[in-house]
VONUTOR-717732 format. One record per residue: residue in one letter; z negated, x, y of N, C-alpha, C in turn. Coordinates in steps of 0.001 Angstrom, whole numbers, plus 500000, padded with zeros to 6 digits. Layout:
BEGIN
AZXYZXYZXY/...
END
This chain:
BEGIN
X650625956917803130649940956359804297650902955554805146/X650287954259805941651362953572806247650754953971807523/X652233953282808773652098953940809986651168952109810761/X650034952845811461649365951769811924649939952062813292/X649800950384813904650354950587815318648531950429816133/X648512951413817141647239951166818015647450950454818800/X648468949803819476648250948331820291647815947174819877/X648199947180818718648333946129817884646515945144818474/X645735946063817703644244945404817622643941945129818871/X644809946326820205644374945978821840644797944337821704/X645738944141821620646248942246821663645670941796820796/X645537941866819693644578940595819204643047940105820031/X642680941311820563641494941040821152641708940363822632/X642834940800822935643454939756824574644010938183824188/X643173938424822546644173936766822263645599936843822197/X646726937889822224647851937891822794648556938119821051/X649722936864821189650063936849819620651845937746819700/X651568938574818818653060939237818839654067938174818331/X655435938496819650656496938048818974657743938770818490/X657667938568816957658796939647816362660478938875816663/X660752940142816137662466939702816564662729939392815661/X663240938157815233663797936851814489665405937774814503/X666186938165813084667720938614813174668016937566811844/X668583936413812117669560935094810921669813936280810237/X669979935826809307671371936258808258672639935375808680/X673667936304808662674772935231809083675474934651808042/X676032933681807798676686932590806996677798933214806023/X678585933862806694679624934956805782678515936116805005/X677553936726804734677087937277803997676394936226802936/X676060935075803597675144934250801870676373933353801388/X677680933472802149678914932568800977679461933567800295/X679379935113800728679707936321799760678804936585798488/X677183936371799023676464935992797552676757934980796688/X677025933689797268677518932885796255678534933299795545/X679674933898796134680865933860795496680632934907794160/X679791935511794178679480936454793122678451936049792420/X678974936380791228678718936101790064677591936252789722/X676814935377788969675397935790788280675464936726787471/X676420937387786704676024937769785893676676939415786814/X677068939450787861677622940630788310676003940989789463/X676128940042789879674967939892790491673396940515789953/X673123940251788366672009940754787612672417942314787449/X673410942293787179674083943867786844673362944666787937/X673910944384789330673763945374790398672516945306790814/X671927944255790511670285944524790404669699945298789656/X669612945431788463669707945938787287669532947592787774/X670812948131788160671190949666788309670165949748789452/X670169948759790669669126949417791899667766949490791527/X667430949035790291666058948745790143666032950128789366/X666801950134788341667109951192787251667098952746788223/X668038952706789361667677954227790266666725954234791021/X665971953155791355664772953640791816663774954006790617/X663569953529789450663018953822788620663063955556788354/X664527955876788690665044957288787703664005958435788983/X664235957581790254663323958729791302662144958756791171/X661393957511791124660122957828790606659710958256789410/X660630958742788385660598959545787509660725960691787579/X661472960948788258661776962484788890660532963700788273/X659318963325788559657939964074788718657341964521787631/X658245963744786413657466963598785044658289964371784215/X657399965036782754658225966159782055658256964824781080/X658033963928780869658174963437779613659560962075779135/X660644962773780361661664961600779803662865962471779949/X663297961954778110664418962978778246665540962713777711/X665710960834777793666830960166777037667208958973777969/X667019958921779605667160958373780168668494957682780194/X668745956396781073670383955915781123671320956689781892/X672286957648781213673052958227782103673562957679783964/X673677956568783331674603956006784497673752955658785857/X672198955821785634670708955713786434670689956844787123/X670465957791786157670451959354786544671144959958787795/X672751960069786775673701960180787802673813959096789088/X673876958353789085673791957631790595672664957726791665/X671407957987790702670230958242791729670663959668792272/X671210960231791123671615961766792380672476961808793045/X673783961147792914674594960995794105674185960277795393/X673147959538795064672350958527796076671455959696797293/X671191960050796177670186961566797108670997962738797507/X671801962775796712672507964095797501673775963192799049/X674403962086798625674778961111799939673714960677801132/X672546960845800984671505961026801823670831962157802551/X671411963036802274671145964865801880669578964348801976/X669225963939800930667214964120800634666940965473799570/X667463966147800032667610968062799558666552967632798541/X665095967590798507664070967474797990663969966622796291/X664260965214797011664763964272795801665866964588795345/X666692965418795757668088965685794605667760966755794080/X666973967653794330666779968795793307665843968320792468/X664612967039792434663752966831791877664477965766790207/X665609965398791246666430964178790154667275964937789234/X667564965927789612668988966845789044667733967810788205/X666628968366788374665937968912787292665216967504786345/X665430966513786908665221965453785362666595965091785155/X667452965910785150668971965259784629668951966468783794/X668693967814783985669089968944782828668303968629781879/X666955967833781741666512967577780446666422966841779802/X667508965986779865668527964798779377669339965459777758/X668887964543777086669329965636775906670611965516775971/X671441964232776810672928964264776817673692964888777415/X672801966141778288673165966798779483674200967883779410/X675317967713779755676483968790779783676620969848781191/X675976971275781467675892971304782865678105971530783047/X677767971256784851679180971059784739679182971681786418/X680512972651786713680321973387787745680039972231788993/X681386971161789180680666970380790246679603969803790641/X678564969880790026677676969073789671677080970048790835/X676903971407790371676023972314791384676907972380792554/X678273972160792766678987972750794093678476971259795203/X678196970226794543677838968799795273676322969294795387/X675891969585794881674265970074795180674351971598796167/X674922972117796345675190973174797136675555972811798797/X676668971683798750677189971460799710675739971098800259/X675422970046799467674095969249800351673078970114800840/X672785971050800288671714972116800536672094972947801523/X673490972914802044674150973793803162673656973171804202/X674387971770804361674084971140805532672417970633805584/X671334970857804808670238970719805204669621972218805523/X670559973007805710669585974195806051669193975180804892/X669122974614803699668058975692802472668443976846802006/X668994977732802497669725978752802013669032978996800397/X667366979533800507666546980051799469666870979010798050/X666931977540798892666909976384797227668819976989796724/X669548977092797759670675977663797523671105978363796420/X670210979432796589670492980663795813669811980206794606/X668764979787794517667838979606793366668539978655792541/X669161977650793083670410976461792650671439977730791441/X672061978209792154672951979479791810672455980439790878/X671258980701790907670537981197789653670491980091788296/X670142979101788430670051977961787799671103977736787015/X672424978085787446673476977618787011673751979042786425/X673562979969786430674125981331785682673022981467784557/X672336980823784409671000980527783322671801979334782549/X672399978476783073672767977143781879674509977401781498/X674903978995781738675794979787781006677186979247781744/X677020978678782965678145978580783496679088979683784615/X680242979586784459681058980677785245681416980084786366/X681171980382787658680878980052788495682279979807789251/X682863978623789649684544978312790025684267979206791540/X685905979026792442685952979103793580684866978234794422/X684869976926794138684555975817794903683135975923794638/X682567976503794375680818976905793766680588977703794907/X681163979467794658681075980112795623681074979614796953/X682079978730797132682448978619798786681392977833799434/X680464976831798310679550976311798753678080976969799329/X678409978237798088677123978597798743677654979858799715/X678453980227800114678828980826801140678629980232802494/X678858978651802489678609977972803541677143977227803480/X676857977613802479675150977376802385674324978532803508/X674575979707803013674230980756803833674663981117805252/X675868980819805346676656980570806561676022979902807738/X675658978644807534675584977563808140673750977958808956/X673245978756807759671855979120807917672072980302809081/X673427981000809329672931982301810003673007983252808907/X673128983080808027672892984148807270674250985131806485/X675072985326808031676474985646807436676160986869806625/X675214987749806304675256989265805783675599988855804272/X674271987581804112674621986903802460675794986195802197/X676059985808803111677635984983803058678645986126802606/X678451986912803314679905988074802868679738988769801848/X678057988938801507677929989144799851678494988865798771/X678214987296799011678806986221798187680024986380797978/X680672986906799174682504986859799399682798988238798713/X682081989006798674682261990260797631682275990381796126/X681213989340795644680847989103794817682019988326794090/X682639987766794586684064986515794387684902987825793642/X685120988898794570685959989587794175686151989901793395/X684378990149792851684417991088792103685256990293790542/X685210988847790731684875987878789657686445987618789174/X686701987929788162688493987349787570688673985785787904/X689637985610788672690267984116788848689140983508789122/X688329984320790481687909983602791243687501984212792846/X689072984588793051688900985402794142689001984037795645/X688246984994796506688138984242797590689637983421798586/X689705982323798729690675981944799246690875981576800460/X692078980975801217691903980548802717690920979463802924/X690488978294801960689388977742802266688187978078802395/X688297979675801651686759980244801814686653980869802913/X687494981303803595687199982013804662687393981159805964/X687876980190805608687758978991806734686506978614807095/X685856978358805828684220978024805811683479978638806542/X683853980380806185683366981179806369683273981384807878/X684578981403808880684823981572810148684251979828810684/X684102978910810296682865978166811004681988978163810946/X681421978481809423679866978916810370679598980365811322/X680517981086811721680396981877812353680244981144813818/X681262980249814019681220979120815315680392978505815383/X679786977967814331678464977012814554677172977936814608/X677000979168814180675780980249815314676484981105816265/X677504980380816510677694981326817687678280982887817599/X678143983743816199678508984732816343680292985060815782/X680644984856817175682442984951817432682796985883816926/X682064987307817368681695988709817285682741989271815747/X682206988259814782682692988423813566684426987551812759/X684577987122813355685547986124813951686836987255813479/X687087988350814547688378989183814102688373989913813128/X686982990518812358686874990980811423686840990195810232/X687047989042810049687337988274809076689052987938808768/X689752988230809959690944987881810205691612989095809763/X690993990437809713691340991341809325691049991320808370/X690405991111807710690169991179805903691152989893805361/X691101989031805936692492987956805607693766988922805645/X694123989712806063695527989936806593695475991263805188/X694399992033805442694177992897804893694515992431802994/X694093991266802476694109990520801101695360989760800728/X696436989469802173697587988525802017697216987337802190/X696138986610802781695862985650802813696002985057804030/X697030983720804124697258983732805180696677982357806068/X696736982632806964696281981223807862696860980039807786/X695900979198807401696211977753807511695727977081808673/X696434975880809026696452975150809985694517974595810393/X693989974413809137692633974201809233691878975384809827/X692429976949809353692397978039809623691510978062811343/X693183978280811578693378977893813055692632976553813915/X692554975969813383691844974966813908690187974744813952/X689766975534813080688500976171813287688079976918814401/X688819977701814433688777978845815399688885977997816981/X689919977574817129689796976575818005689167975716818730/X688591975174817561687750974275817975686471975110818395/X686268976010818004684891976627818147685088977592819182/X685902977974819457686484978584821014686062978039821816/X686592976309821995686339975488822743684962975246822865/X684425974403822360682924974117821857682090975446823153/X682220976862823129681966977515823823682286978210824923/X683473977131825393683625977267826256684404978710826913/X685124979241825715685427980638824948687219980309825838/X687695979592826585688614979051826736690196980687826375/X689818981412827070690759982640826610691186982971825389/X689950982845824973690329983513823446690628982065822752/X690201980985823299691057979694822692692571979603822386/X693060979722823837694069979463823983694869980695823425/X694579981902823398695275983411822972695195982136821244/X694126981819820667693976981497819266695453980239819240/X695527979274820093696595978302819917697889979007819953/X698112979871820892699142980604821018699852981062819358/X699195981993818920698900982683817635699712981611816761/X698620980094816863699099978941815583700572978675816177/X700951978684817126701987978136817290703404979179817009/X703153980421817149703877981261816536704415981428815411/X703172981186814487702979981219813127703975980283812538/X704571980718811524705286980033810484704983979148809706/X703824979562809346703549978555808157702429977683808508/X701737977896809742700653976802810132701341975991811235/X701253974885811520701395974076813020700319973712813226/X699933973419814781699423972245815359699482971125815316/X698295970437815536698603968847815074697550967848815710/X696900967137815458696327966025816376694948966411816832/X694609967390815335692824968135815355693302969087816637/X694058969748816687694602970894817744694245969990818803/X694997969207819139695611968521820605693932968303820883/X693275967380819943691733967174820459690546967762820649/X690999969170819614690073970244820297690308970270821491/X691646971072821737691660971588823310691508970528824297/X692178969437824383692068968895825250690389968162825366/X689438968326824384688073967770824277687607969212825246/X687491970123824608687245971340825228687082971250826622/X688507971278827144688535971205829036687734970109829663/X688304968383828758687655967773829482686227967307829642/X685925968224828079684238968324828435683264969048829579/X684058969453829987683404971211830893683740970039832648/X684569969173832690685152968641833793687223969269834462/X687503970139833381688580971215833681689637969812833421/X689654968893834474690765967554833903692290967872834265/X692658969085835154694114969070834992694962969904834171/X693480971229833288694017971532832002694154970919831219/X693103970008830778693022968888829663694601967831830062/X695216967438830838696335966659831354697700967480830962/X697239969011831475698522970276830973699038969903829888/X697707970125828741698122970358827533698162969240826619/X697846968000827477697989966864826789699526966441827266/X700198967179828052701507967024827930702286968002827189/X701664968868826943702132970041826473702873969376824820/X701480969080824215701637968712823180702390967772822927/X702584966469823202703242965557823542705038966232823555/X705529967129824335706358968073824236706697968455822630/X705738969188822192705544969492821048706035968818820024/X705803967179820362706347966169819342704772965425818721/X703694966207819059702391965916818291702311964503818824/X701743963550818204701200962363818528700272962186818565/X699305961447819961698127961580820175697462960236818948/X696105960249818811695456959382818117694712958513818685/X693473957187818205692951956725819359691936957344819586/X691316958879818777690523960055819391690575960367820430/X691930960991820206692914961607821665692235961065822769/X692723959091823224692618958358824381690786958403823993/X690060958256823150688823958305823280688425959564824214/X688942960481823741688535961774824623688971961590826285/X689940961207826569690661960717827702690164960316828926/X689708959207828183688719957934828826687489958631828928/X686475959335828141685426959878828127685280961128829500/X685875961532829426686119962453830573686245962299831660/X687183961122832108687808960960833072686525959814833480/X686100959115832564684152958487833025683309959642833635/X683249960605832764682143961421833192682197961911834465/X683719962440834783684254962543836449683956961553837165/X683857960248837206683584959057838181685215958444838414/X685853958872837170687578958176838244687993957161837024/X687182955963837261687044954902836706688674953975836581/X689532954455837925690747953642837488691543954760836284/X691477955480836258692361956408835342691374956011834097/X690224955924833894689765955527832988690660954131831915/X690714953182833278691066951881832793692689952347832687/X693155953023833296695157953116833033695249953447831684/X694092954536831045694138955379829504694158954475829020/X693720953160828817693485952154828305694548951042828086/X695103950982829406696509950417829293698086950789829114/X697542952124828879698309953104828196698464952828826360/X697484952839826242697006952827824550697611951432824537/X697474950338824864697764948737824888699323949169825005/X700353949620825852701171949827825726702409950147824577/X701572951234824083701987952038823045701717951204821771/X700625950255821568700207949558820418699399950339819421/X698197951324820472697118951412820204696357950656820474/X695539950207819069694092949546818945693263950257819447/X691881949499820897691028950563821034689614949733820228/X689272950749819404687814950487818825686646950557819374/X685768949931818402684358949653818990684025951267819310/X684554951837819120683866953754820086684833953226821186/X685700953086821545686610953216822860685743952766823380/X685287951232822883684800950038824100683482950488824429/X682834951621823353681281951574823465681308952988824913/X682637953706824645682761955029825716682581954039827329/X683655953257827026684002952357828621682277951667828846/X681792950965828104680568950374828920679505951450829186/X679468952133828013677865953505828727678383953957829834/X679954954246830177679761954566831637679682954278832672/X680666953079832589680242952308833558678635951224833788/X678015951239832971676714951435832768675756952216833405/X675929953092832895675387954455834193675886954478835026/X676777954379835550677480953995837277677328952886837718/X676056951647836843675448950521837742676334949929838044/X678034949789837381678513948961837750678611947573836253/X677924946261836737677401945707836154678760944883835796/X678792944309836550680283943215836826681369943847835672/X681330945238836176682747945758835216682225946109834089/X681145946535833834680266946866832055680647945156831272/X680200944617832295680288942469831425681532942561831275/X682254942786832399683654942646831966684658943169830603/X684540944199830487684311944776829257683934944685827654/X682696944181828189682010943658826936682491941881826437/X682773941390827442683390940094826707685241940558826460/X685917941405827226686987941655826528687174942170824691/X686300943056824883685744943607823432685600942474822777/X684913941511822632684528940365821858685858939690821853/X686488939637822737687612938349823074689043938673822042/X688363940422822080689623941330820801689546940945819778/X687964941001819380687412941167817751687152942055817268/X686694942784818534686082944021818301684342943921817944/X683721944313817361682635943671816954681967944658817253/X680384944422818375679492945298819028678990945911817909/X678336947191818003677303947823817146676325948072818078/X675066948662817242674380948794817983674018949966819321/X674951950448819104675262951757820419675858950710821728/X676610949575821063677016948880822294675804948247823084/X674838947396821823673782946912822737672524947763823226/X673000949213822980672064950077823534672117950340824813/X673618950550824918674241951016826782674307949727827708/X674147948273826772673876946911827836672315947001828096/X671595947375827061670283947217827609670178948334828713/X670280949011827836669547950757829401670440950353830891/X671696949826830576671906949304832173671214948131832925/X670809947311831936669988946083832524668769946294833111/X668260947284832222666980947878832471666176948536833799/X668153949648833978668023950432834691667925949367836365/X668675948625836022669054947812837236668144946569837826/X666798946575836417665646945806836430665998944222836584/X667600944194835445668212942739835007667345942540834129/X665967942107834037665518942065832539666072940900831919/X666087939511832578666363938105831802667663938635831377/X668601939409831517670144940240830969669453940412829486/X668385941444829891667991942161828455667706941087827411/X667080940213828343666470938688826882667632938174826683/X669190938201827322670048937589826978670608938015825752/X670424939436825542670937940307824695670279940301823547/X669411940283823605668108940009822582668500938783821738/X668986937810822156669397936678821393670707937020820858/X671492937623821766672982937925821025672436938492819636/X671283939998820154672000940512818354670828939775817433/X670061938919817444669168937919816920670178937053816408/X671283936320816733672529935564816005673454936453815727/X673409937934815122674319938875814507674288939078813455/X675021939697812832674621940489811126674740942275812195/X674600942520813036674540944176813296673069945254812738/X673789946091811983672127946628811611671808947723812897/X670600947700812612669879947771813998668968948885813431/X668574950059814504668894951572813902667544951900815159/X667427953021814554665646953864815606666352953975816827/X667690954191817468668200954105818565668024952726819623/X668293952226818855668338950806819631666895950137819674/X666294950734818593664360949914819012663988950806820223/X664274952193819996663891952935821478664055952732822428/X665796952197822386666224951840823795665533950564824421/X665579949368823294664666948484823682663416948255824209/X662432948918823154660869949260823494661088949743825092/X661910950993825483661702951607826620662162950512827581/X662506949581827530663469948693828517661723947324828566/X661337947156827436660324946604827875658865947149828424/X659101948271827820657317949389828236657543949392829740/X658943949680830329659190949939831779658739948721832967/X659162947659831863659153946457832364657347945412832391/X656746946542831944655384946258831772655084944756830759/X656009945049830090655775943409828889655650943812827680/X654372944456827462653332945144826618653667944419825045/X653378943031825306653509942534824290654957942594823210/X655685942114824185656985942558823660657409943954822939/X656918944968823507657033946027822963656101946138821902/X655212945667821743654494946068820715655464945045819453/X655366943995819826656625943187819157657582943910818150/X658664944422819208659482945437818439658792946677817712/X657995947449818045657453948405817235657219947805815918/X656481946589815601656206945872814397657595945941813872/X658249945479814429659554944708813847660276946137813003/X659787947284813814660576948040813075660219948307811539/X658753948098811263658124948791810006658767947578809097/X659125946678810010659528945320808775661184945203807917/X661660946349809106663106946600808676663121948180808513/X661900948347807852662081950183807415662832950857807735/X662282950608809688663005951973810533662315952981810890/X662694953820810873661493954795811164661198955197812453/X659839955178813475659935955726814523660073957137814399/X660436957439815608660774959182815732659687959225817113/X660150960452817712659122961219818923659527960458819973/X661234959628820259660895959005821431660492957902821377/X660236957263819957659583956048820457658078956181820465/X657321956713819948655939956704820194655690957486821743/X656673958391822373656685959085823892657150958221824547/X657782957041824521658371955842825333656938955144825287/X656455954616824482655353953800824058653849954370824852/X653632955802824526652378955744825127652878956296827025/X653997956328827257654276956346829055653886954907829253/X654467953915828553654443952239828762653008952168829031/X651879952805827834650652952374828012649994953300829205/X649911954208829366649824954765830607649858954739832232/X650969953902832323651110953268833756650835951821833075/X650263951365832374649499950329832350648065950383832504/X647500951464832721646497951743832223645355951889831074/X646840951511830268645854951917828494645508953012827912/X644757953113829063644536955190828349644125955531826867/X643229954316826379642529954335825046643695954258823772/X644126953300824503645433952826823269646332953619823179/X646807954699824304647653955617824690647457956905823562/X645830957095823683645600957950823178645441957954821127/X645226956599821583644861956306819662646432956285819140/X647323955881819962649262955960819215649511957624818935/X648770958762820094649194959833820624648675960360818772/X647588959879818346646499960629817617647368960223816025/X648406958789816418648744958415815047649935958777815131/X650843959198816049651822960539816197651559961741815277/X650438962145815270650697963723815085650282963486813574/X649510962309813194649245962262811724650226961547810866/X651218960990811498652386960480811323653244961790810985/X653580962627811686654484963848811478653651964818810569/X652723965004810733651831965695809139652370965463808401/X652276963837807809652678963663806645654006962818806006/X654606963546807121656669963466806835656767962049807220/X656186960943808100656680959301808157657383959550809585/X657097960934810400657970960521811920659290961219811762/X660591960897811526661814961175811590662295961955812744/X662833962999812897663297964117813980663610963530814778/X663621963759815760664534962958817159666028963521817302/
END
């Protein structure tokens, strides 16, 4: 089912003709097609046509001599997408490949992906799968699905798993497994389990690594856990065989200066420095970010001429940190200012940059700003993402220029973006204080039949 827009038919009947957003192709991408070859050129057509073919095959029992090189790429394609769904659907038409060799990585790359989407159950059933096609299950198998379960909350099965290792010859659990293991404890939150893992490390001879430690750390921080942080840095720095190092310096110092704590975050950014550690342009990203969120805009700009000093490059994240804030602090003059320095570098906007120029233009009800911008990334090659139609749409729904917004909504189905919940909740507020209650309600109605049937993307 395709996604219909309900404004759409309101304007045709006002006579009112949509105008889509016109984006060139720029000149350096069609002299890069030329320069390539026809016959390299048919090739890579060839394979994209060939893996979409292998997915829409996926469904069918009746192919079982497919082109290896189809196969395998449509599943790395899907599992690099984590489409959990299509990679288990592609990888059960790859075992009945009569050329099919099962092979442990094969499931530990299908594991990983199934971690970070949540599936514990396809997890395990994955893991069944593979003790059925007679394989012995490596370290790097286990650890996946340890952090499969992990990641879910489900440390009871996680430490199963970690038992189960034991039980297994030359494939006992290692410091990467229990690294795994002690973040997803940080990422639900339960710390609780944290020293009792450290005790079964100590308890096995297994000793802490710097990643170790830096887990712990970071996830200290993250919660704001600052005691038992710093007792945890203490510890690494004692330690013999782990150091601190740049991930260290940016936990902690991200830590403080997230919370607003800016003369701990300054402590230990000298601390380290002491240390010998060298900051990164993370580091000054974090720096600058903080010291925005406080309102102390010249220390902002010194971090900056600090980094210039030293013969740090600041990147399109530095430049994109400096304009959203000063952006939101309505200061317009110094956001422009900014933004043509960035350009004047060769630093090249993305679309997070022209997200934080619009929402300030917006905010400040610069709209002819916003149409200025509109043409910038219209003469760009920048790809242009459900963030930036939102930000847009909302910058025109506010602005009561109906048409326009409906404009971009089109524009998105034409560059197969997907709306999510804030753009159809941006869209029917727009129609609302317009008084389109009808149209409001017919988007509201193609919302919820939109997310039925999997076309509205999470927010």
């Amino acid at each position: 089912m395709e996604l219909q827009f309900a404004g759409a038919s309101y304007l045709m009947k006002e006579g009112i003709k949509p105008r889509g957003l016109i984006i060139k192709s720029s000149s350096s991408t069609s002299q890069g097609l030329q320069k390539c070859s026809k016959k390299n050129l048919s090739r890579i057509l060839r394979t994209e046509a060939a893996i979409r073919g292998i997915q829409r095959k996926a469904n069918s029992e009746k192919y079982t001599n497919l082109w290896p090189k189809a196969v395998l790429e449509a599943l790395d394609d899907a599992i690099r997408d984590n489409r959990w769904d299509s990679a288990l659907k592609i990888f059960d038409l790859l075992r009945k490949q009569h050329w099919y060799e099962p092979r442990c990585h094969t499931y530990a790359k299908l594991l990983v992906m199934l971690g970070k989407c949540k599936q514990p159950s396809q997890a395990n059933l994955l893991f069944e799968i593979m003790l059925a096609d007679g394989l012995q299950p490596t370290v790097d198998v286990y650890t996946a699905l340890v952090n499969a379960y992990g990641l879910s909350g489900l440390l009871d099965e996680a430490l199963r798993t970690i038992d189960d290792m034991k039980s297994v010859s030359n494939c006992k659990p290692d410091v990467y497994t229990y690294s795994i293991l002690i973040k997803c404890c940080t990422k639900v939150r339960r710390f609780d389990m944290i020293e009792y893992i450290l005790a079964e490390m100590v308890y096995l001879g297994i000793e802490c690594s710097s990643v170790t430690y830096n887990t712990i750390i970071d996830g200290y921080g993250k919660a704001k856990l600052f005691e038992q942080m710093e007792s945890s840095l203490t510890d690494m720095i004692e330690n013999e065989t782990a150091f601190p190092d740049v991930f260290t310096l940016n936990s902690v110092i991200g830590s403080y200066g997230s919370c607003g704590k800016l003369e701990k975050m300054e402590k230990w950014f000298e601390e380290f420095q002491v240390m010998g550690i060298k900051p990164d342009v993370m580091t000054f990203n974090i720096l600058i970010k903080s010291y925005g969120r406080a309102g102390m805009y010249q220390k902002m700009e010194s971090v900056l001429d600090f980094m210039r000093n030293r013969f740090y490059s600041p990147t399109v994240v530095t430049y994109n940190i400096i304009i959203e804030t000063l952006g939101k602090a309505c200061l317009i003059k110094n956001m422009e200012q900014f933004f043509l320095q960035m350009k004047h570098e060769g630093v090249k906007p993305s679309s997070f940059t022209y997200c934080s120029l619009v929402s300030a233009y917006s905010r400040a009800g610069l709209m002819e700003n916003v149409d200025s911008i509109m043409r910038q990334v219209e003469n760009s090659d920048v790809v242009l993402d459900t963030p930036f139609f939102n930000c847009i749409i909302s910058a025109y729904g506010q602005a009561g220029d109906i048409e326009r917004m409906v404009a971009l909504f089109l524009e998105m189905k034409v560059r197969k973006c997907k709306p999510d919940y804030i753009t159809f909740s941006t869209m029917i507020q727009a129609y609302n204080s317009q008084g389109m209650t009808e149209a409001a309600m017919d988007l509201k109605t193609k919302m919820i039949t939109s997310c039925e049937s999997n076309e509205l993307i999470s927010s």
